[in-house]
C-alpha positions in Angstrom: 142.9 252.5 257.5 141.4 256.0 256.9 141.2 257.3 253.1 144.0 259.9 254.0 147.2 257.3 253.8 148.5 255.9 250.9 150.9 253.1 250.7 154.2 254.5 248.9 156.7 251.3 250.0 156.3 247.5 250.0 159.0 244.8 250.4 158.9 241.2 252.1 161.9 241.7 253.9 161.1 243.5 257.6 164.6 245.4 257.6 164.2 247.2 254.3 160.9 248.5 255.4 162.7 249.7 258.1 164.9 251.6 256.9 163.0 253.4 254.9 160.4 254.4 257.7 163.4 255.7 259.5 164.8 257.4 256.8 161.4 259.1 256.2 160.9 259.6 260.5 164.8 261.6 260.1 162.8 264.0 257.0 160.0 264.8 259.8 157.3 262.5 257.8 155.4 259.8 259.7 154.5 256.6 258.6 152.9 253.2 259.4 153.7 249.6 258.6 150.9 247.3 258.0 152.4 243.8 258.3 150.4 241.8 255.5 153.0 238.4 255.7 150.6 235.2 256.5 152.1 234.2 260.2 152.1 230.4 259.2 153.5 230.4 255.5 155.5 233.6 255.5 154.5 234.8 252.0 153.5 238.3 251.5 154.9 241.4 252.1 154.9 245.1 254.7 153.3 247.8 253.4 154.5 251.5 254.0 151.7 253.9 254.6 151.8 258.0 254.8 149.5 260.6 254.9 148.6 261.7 251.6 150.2 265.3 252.0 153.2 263.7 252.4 153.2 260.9 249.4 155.1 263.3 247.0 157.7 264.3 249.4 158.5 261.0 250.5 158.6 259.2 247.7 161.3 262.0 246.3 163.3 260.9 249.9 162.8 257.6 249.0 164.0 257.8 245.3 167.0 259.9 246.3 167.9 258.5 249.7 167.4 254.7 248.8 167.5 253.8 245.6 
């Protein structure tokens, strides 16, 4: 991945990630999921990636919206 995304989300459950990509898709910011769970074992976790303009913004969506 370029130097211009930054993760801003991680979680090892698939629906949480989501949400919040939608959540952040409804504000007019897009994202990217990089799936980082080892396909045999299952351990590990998604990864939530945004353009670094948008970072502070969607982590203030993310803060208010979600948590």
């Amino acid at each position: 991945m370029k130097d211009n995304w930054q993760k801003i989300y991680s979680n090892t459950q698939e629906h949480k990630v989501d949400i919040v990509q939608a959540v952040l898709k409804d504000s007019g910011i897009n994202s990217v999921i990089m799936n980082k769970k080892d396909s045999a074992y299952l351990f590990g976790e998604l990864e939530l990636y945004v353009q670094a303009d948008d970072v502070l913004k969607a982590k203030q969506i993310i803060n208010k919206e979600l948590l």
